[in-house]
gemmi code that builds the backbone of each chain (N, CA, C; Angstrom):
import gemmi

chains = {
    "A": [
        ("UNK", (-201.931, 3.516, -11.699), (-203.337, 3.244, -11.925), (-204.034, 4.405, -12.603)),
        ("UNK", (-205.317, 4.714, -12.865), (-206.216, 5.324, -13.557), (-206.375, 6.587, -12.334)),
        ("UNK", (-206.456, 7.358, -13.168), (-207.044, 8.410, -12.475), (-208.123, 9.160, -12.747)),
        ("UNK", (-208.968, 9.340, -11.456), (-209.840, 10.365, -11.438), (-210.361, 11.554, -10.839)),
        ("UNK", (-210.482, 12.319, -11.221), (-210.337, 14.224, -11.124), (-211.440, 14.755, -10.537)),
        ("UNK", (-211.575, 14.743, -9.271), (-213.062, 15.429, -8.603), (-213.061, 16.821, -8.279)),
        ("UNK", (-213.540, 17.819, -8.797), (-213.426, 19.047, -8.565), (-215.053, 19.935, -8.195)),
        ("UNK", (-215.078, 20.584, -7.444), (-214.021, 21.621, -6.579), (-213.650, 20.534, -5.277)),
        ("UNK", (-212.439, 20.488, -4.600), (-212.083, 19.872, -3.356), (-213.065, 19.914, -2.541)),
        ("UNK", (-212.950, 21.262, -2.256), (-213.905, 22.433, -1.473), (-215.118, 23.172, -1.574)),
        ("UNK", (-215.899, 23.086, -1.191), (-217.134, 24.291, -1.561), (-217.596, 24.763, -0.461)),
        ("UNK", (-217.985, 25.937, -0.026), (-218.660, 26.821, 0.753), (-220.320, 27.475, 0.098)),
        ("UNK", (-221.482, 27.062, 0.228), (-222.208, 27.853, -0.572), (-223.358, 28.325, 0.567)),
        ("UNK", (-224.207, 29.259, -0.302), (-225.192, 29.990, 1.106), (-226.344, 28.991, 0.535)),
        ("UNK", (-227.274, 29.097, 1.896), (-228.330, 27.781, 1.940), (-229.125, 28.099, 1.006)),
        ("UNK", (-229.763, 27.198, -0.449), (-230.751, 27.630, -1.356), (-230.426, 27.875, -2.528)),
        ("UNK", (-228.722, 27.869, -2.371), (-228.073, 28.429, -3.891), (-227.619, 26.368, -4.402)),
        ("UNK", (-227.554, 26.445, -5.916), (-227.250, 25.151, -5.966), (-225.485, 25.120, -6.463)),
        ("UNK", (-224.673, 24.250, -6.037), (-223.425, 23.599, -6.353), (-223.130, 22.224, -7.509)),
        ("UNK", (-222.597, 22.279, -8.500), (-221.596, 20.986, -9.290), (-220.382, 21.360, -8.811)),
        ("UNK", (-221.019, 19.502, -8.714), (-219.212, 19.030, -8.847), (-219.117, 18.239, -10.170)),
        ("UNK", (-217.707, 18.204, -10.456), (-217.750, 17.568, -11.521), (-216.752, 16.345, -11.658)),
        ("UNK", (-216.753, 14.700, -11.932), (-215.877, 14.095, -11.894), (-215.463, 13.404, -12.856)),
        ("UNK", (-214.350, 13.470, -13.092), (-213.673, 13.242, -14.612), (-212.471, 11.682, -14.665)),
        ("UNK", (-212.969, 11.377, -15.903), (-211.746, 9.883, -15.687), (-210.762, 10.659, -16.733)),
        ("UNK", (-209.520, 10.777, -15.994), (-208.256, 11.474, -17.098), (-207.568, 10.569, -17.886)),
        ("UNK", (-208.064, 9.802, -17.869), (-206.853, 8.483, -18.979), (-207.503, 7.178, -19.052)),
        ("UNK", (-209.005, 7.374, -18.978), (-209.725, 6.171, -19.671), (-210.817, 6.727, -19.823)),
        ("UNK", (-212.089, 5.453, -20.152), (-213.242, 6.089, -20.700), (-213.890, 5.265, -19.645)),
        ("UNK", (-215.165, 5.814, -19.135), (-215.795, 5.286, -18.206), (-217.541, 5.681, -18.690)),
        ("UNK", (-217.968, 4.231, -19.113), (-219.951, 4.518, -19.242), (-219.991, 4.658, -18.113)),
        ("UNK", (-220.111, 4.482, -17.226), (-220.410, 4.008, -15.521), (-219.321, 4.700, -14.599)),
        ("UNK", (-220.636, 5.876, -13.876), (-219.468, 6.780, -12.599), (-220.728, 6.363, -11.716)),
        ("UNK", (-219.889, 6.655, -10.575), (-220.822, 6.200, -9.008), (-220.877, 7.336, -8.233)),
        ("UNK", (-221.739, 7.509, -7.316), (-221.562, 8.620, -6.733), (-221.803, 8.431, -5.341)),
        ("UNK", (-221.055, 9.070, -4.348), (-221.701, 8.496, -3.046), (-221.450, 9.750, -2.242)),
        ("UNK", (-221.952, 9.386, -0.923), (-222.014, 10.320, -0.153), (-221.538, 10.455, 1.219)),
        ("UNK", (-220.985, 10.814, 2.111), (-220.330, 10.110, 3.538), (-220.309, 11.594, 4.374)),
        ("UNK", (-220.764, 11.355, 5.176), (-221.348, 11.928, 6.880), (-219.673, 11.917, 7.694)),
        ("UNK", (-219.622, 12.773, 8.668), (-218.339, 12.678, 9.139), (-218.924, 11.293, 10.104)),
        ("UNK", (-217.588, 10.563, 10.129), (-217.395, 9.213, 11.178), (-218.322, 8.000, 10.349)),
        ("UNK", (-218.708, 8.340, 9.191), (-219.984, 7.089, 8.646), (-219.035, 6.557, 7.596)),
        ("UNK", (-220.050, 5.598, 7.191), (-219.755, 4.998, 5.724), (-220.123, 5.103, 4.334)),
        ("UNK", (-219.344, 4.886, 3.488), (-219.542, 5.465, 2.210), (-221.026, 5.085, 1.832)),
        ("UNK", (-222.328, 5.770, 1.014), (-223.544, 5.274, 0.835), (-223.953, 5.655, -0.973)),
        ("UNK", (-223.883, 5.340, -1.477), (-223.987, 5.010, -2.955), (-225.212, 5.738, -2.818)),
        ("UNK", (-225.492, 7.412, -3.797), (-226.164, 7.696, -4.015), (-227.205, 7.555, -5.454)),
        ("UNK", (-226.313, 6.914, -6.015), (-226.737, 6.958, -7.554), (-225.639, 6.668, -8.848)),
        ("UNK", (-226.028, 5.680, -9.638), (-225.353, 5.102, -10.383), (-225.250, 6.045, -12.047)),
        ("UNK", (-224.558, 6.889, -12.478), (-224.331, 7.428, -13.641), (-224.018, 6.598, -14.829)),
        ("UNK", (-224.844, 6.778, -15.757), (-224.512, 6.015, -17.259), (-224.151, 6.933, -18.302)),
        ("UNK", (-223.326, 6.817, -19.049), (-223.165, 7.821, -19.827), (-224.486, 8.097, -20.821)),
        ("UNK", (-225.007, 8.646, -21.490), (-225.846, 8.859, -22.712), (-227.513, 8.968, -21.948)),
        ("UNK", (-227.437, 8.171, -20.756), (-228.943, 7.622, -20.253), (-229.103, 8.180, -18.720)),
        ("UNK", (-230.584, 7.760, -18.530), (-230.483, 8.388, -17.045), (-230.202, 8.158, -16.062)),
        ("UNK", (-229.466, 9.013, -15.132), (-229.040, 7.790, -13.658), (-229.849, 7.365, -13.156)),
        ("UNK", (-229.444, 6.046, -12.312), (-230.293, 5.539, -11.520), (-229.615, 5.529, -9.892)),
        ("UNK", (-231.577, 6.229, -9.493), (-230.878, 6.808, -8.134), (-230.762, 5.559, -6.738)),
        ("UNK", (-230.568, 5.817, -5.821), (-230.753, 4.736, -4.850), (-231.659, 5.418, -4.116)),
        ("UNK", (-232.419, 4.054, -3.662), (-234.216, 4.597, -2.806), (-233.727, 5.332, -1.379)),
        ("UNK", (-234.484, 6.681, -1.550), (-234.574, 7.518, -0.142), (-233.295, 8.836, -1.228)),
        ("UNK", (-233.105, 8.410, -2.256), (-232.149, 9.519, -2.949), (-233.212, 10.777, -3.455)),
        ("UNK", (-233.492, 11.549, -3.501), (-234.124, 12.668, -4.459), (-233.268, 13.368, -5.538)),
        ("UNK", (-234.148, 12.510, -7.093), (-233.648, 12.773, -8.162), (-233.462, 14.155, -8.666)),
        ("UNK", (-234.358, 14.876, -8.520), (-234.425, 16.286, -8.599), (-233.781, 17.174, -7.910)),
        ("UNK", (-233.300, 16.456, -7.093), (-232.455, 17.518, -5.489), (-231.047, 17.232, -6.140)),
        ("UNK", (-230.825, 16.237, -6.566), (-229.252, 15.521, -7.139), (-229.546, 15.442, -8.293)),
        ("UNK", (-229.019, 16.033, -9.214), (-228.865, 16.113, -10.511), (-227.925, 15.297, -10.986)),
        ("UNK", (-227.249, 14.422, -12.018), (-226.793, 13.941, -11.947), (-226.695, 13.856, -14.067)),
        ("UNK", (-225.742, 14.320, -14.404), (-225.410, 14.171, -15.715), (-223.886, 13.627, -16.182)),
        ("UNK", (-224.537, 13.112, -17.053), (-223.236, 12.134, -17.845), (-223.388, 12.448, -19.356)),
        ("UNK", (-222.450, 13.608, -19.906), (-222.746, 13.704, -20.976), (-221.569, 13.004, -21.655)),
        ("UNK", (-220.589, 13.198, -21.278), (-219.421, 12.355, -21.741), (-218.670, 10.749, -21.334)),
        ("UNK", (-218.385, 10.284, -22.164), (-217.564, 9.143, -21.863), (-216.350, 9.519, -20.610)),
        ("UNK", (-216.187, 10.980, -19.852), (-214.765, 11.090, -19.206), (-215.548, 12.060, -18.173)),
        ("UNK", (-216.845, 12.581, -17.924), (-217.352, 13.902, -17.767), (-218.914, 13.154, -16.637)),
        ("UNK", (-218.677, 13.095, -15.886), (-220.361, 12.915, -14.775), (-220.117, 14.290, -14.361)),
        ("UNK", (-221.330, 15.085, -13.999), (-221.371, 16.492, -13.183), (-222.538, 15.515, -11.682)),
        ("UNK", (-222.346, 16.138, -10.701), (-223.717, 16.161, -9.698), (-223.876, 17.045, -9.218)),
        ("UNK", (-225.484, 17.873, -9.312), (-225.569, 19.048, -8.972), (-226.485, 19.065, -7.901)),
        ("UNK", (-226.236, 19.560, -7.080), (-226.991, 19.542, -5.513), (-227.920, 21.033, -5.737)),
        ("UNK", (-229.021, 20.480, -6.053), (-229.853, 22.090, -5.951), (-230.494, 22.526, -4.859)),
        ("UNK", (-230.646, 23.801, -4.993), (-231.571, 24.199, -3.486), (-230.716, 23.561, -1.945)),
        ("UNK", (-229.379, 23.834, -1.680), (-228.786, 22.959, -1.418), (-229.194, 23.680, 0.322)),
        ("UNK", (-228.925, 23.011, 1.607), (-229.525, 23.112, 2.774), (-228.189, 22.462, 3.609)),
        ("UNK", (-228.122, 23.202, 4.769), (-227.279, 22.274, 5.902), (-226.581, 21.023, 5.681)),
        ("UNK", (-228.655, 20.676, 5.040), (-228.010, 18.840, 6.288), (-227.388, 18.256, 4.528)),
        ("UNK", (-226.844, 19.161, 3.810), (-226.894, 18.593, 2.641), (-224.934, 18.691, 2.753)),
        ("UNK", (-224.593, 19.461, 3.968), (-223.462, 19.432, 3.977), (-222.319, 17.660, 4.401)),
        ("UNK", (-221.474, 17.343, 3.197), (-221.221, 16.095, 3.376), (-220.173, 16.257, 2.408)),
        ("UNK", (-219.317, 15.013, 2.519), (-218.492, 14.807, 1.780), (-218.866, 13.569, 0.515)),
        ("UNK", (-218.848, 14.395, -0.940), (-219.232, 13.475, -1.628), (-218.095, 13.104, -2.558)),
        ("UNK", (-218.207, 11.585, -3.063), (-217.280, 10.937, -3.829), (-217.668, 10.428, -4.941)),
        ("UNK", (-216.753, 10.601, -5.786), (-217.275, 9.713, -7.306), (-216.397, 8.529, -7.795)),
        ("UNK", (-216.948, 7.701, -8.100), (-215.521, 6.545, -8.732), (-216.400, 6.475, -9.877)),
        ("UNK", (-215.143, 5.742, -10.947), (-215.605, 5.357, -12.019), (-215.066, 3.596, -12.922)),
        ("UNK", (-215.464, 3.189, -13.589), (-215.194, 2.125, -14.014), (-214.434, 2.165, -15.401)),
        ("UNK", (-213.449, 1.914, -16.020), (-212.402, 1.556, -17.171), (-213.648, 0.834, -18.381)),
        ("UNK", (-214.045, 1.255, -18.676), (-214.983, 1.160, -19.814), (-214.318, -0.484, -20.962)),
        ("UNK", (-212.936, -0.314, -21.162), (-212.311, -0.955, -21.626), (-211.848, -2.319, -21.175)),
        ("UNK", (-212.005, -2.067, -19.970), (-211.693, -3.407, -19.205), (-212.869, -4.849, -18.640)),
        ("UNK", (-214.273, -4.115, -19.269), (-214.969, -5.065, -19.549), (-215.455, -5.765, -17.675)),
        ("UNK", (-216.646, -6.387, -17.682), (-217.123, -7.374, -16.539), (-217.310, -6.479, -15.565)),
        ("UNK", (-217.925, -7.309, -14.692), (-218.604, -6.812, -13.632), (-217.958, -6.636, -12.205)),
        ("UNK", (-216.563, -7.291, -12.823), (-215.646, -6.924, -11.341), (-214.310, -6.304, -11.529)),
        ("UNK", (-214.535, -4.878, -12.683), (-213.299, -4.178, -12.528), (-213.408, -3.089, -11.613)),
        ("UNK", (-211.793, -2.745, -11.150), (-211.590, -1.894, -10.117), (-212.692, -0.962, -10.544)),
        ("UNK", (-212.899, 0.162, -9.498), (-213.336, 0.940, -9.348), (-212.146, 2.421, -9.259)),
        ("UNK", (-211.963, 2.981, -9.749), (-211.039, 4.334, -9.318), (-212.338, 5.289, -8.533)),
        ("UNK", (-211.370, 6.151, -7.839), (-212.238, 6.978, -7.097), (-211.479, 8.349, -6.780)),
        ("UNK", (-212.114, 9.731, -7.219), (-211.957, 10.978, -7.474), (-211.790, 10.926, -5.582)),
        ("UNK", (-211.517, 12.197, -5.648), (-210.255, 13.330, -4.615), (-211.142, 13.243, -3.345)),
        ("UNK", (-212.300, 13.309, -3.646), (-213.352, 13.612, -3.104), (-213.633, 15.296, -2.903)),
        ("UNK", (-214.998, 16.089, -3.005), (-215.869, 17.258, -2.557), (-216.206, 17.844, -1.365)),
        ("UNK", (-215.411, 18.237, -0.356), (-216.038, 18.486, 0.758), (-217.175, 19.688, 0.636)),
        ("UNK", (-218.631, 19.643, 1.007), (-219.069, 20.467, 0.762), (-220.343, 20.873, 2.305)),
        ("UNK", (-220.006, 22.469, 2.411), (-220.373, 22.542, 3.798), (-221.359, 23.701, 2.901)),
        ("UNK", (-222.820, 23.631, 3.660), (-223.756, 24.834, 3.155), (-224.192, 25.863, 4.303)),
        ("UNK", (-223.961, 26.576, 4.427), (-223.964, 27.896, 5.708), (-225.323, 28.702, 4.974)),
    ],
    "B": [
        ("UNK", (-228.702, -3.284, 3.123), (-228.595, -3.469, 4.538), (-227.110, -3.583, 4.542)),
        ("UNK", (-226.320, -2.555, 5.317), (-224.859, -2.325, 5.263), (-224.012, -3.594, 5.697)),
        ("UNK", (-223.033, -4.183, 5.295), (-222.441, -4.907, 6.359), (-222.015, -4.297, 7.280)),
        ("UNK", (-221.461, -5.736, 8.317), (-221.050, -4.998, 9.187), (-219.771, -5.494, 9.746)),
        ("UNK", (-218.794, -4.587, 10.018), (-217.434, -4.555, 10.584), (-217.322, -5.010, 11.832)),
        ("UNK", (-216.504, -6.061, 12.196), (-215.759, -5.365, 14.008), (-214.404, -5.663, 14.079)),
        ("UNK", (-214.083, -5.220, 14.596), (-214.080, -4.366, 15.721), (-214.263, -3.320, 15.055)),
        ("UNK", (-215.431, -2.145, 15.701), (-215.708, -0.800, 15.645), (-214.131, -0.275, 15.163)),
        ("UNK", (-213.473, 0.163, 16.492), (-212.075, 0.569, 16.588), (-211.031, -0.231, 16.763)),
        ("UNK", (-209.977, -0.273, 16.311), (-208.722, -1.018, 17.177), (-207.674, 0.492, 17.083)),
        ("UNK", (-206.667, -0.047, 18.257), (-205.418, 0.534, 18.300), (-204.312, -0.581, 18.363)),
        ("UNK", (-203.340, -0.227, 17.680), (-201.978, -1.508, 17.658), (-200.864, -0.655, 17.815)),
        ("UNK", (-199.806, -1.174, 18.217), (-198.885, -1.015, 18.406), (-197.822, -1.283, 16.976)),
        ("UNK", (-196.974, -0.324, 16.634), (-196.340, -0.914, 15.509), (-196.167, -2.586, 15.540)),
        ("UNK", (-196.028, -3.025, 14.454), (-195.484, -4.638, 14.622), (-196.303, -5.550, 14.646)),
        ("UNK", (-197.759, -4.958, 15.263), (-198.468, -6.111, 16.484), (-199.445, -6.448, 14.536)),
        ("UNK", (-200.239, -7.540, 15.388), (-201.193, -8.228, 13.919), (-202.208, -7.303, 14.307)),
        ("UNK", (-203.268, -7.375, 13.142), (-204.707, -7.341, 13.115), (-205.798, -7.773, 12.567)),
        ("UNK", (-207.004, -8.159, 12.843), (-207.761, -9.003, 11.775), (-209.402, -8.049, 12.115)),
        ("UNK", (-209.531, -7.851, 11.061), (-210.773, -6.962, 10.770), (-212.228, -7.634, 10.079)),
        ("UNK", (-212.906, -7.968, 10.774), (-213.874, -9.373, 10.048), (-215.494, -8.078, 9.114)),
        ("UNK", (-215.518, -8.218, 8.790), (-217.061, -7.491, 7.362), (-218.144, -9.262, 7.389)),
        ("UNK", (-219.372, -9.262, 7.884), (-220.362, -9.875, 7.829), (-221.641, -9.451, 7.170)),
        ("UNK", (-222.263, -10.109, 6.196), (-223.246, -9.875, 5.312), (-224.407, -10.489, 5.970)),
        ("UNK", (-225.798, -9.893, 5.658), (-226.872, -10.732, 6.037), (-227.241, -10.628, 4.703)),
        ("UNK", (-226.824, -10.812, 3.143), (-227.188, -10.954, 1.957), (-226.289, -11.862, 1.912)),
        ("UNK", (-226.430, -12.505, 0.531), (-225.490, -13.615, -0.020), (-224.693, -12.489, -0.944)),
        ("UNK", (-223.193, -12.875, -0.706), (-221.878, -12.143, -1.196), (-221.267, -12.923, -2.645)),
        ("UNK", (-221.164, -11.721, -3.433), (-220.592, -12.396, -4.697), (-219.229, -12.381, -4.938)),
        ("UNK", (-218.792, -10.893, -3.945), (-217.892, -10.517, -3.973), (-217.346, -9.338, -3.008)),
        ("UNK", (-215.771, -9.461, -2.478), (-215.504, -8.288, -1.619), (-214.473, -7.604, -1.871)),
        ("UNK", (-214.619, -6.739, -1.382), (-213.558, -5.390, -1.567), (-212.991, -5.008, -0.505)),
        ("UNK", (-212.249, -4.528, -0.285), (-211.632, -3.683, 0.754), (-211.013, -2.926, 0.798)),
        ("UNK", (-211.532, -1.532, 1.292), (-210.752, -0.117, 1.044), (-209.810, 0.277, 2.297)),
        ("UNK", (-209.322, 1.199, 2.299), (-208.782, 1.919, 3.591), (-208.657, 3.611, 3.326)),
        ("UNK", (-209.649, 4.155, 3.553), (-209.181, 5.333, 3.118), (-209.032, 6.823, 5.029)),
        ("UNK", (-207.661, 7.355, 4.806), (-207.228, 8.027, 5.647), (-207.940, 9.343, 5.944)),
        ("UNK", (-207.927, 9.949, 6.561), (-209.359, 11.280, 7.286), (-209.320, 12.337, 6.117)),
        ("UNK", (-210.417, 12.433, 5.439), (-210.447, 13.708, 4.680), (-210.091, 12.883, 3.120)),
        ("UNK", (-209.965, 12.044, 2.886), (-209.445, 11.670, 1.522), (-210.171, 10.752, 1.244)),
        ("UNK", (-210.335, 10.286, -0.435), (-211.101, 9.517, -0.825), (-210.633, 7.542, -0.646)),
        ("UNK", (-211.141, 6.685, -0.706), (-210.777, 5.498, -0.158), (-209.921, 4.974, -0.801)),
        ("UNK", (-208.749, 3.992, -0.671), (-208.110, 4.054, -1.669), (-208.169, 2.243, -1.670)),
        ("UNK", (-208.459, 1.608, -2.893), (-208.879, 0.123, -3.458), (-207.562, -0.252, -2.968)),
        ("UNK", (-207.988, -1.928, -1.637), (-206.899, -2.576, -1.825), (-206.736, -3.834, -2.535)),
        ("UNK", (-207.759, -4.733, -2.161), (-208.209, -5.700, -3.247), (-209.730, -5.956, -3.171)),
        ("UNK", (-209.740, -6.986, -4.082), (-211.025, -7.506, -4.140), (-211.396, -9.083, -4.371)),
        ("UNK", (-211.998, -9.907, -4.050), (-212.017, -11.274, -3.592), (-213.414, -11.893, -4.455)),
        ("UNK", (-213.312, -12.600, -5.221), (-214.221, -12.978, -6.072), (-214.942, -14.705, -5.690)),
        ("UNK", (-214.456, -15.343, -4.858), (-214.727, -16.448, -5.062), (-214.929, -16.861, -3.252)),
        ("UNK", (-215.527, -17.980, -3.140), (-215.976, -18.037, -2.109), (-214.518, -19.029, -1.900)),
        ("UNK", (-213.881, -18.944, -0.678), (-212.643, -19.743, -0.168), (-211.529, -19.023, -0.407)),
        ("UNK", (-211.584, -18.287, -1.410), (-210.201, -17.422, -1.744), (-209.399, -16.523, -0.637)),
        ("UNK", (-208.485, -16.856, -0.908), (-207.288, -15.619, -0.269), (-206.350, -15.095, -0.993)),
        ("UNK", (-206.723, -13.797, -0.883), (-205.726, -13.163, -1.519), (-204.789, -12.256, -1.057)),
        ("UNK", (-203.810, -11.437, -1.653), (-203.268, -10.039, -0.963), (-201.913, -10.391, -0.760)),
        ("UNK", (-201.041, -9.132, -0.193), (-199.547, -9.476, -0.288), (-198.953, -9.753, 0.821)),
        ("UNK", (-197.986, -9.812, 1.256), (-197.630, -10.808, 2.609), (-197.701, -10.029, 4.060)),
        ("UNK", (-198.367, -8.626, 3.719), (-198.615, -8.222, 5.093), (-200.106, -7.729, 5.095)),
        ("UNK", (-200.833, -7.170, 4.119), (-202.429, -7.336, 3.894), (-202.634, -7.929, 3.177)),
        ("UNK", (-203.254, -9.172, 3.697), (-204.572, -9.959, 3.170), (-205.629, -10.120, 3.401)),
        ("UNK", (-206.434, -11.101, 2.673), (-207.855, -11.463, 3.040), (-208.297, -12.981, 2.463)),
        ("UNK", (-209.595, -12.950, 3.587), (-210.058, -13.992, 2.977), (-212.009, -13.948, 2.719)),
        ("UNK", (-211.909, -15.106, 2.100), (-213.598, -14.712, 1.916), (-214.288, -16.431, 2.259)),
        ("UNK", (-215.545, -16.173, 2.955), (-215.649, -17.031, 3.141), (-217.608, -17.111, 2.718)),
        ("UNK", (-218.039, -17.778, 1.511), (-218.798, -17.251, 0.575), (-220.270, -17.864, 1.216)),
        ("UNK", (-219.932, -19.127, 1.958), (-221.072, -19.904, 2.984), (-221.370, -19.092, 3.888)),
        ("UNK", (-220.526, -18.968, 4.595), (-220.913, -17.748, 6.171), (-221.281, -16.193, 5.757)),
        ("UNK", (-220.887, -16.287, 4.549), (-221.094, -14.560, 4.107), (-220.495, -13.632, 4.824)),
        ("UNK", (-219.410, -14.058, 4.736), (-218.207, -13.198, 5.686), (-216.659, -12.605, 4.993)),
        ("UNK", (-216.148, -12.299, 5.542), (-214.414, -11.867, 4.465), (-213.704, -11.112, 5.672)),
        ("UNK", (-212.526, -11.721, 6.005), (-211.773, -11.144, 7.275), (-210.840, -10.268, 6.590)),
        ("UNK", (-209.900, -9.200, 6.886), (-208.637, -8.537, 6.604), (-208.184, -8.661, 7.469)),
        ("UNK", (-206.298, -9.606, 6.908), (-205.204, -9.616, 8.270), (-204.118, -8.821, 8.104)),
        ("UNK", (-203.819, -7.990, 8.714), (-202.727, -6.959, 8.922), (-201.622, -7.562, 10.002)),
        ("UNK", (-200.857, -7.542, 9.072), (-199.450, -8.572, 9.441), (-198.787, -7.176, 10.197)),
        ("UNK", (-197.534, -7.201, 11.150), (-196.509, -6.142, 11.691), (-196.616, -5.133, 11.319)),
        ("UNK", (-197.628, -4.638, 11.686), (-198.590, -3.306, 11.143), (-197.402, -1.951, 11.449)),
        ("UNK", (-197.632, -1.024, 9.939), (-196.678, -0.140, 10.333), (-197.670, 1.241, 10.424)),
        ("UNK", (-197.237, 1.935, 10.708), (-197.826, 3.734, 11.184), (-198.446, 3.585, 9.871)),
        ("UNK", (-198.134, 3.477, 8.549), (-198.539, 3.699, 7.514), (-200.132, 2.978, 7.317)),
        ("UNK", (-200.848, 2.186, 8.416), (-201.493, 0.753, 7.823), (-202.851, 2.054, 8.599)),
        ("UNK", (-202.552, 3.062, 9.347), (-203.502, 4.138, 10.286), (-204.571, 4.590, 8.928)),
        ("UNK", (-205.991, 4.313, 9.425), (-206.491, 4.652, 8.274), (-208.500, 3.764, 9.226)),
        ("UNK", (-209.704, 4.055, 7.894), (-210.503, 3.647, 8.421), (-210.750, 2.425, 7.153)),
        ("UNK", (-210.868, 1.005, 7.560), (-210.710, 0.689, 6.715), (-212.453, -0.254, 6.209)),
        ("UNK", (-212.555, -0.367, 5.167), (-213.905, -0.810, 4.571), (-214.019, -2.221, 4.102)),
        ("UNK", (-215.177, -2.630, 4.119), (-215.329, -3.765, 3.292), (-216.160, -3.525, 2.039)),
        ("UNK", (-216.293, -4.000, 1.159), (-217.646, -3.533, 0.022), (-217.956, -4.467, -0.184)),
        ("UNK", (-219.692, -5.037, -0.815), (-220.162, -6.001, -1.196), (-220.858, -5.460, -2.333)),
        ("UNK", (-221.249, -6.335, -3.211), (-222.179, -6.457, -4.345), (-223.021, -6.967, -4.859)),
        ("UNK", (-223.677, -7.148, -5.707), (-224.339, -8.655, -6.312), (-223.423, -9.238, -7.169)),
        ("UNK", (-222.348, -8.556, -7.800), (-221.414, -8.758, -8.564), (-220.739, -7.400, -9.049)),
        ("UNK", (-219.306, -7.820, -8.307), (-218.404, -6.767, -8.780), (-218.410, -5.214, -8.225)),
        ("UNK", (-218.411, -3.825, -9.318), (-218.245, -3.151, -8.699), (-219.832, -2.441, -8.897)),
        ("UNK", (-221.020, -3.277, -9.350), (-222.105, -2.635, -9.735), (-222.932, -2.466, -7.891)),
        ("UNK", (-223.342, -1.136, -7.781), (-224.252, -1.051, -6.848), (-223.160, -1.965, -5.374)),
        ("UNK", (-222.313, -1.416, -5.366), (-221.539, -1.622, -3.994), (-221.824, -0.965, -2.779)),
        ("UNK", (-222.258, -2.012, -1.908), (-222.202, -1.425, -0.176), (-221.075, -1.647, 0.406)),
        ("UNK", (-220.968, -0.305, 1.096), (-220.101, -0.046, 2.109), (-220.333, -0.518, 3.021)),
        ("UNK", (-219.721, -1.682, 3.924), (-219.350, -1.868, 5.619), (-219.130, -0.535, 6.348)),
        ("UNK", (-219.361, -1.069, 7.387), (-220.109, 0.335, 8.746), (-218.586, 0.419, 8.837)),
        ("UNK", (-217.275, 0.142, 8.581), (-216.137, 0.642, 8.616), (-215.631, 0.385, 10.394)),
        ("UNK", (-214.144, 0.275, 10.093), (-213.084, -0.241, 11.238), (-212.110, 1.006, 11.354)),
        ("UNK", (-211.547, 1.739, 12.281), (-210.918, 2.872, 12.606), (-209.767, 1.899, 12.910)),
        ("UNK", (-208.688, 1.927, 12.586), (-207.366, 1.555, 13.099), (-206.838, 2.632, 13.288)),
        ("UNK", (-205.733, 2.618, 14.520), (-204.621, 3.179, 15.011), (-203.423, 2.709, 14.899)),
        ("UNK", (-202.436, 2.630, 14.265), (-201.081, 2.321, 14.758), (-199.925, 3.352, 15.251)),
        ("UNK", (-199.602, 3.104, 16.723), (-198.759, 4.197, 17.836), (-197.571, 3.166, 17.350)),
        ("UNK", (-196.801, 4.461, 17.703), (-195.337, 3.694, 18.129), (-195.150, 2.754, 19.113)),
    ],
}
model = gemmi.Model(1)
for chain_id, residues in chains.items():
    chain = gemmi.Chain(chain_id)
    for i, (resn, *xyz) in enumerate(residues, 1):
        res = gemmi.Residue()
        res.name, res.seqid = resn, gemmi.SeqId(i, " ")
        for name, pos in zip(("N", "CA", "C"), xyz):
            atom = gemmi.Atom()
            atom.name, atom.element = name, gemmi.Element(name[0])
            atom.pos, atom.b_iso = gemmi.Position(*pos), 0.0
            res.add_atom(atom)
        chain.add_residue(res)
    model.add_chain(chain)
structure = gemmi.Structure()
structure.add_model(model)
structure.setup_entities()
């Protein structure tokens, strides 16, 4: 299947400093990356939908400015957690969609996932 | 509004069945179902497009049932390998703007 490349695994940062991650489709092209977010013991929660060229669209109770969220490339979403705080510590995930494969019900691939803890 | 899973948890015994039911209080276009293991990202097992359908291979399947707004997963002679938390996803269609189910913890012991 398709793969996709979520980097850093890991992050450690001090409270206030901001973190990217960056998630990459290695062997297709993807307009459309997803981004979500998951709490230990919870469920995955769709923070915001990435388009390539245009602006994301966030999901309500998301803060656009707190989550940065760029798509400059067809293979390339970054999300940047600024001013980043505690409760901001979570594990975040990105999938992306095969650009090529057309409709509204192709797989989804989904990066390594980010664990990211803010001390 | 998340779906929702039950059983919360199960534990099985190698071998034994399992059936994992995801309920919508939206109308379902379509379902998914992940399983992803502690610390790792979820990994796609299928996805169910039509209301009545069953799909999947002869030891995970599913079904969808598009009136009740429901979709069960059956785990046939479940092996150590099947240990994992597993998901349902819904949509308005496909993979746009997908919710996650409140998720099912399986165990399989020897």
């Amino acid at each position: 299947g398709a793969v996709v490349s979520q980097h850093p695994s890991r992050v450690i940062c001090k409270s206030g400093t901001s973190v990217k991650i960056e998630c990459r489709s290695l062997d297709f092209q993807a307009t459309t990356m997803f981004w979500y977010r998951q709490f230990p013991k919870q469920s995955l929660m769709l923070m915001a939908t990435s388009n390539e060229g245009s602006k994301a669209t966030y999901e309500q109770g998301v803060e656009k400015d707190k989550f940065l969220i760029n798509h400059a490339s067809l293979t390339l979403s970054t999300l940047t957690v600024t001013s980043a705080h505690p409760e901001d510590s979570s594990f975040y995930i990105c999938s992306a969609i095969d650009s090529t494969k057309g409709g509204m019900n192709t797989e989804a691939f989904f990066g390594q996932g980010t664990r990211l803890t803010v001390v | 509004q998340q779906p929702v899973q039950s059983p919360q948890a199960v534990i099985l015994r190698e071998g034994e069945d399992a059936v994992i039911n995801c309920s919508s209080s939206k109308a379902l276009y379509s379902v998914h179902w992940y399983r992803q293991k502690h610390g790792e990202a979820p990994v796609f097992l299928m996805i169910l497009l039509k209301g009545g359908e069953q799909k999947g291979h002869e030891k995970i399947s599913a079904s969808f049932n598009e009136k009740k707004q429901q979709s069960s997963l059956y785990l046939t002679a479940s092996q150590l390998s099947y240990s994992g938390t597993y998901f349902c996803g819904t949509g308005p269609g496909g993979y746009q703007k997908v919710t996650f189910g409140t998720g099912t913890k399986l165990q399989v012991i020897p």
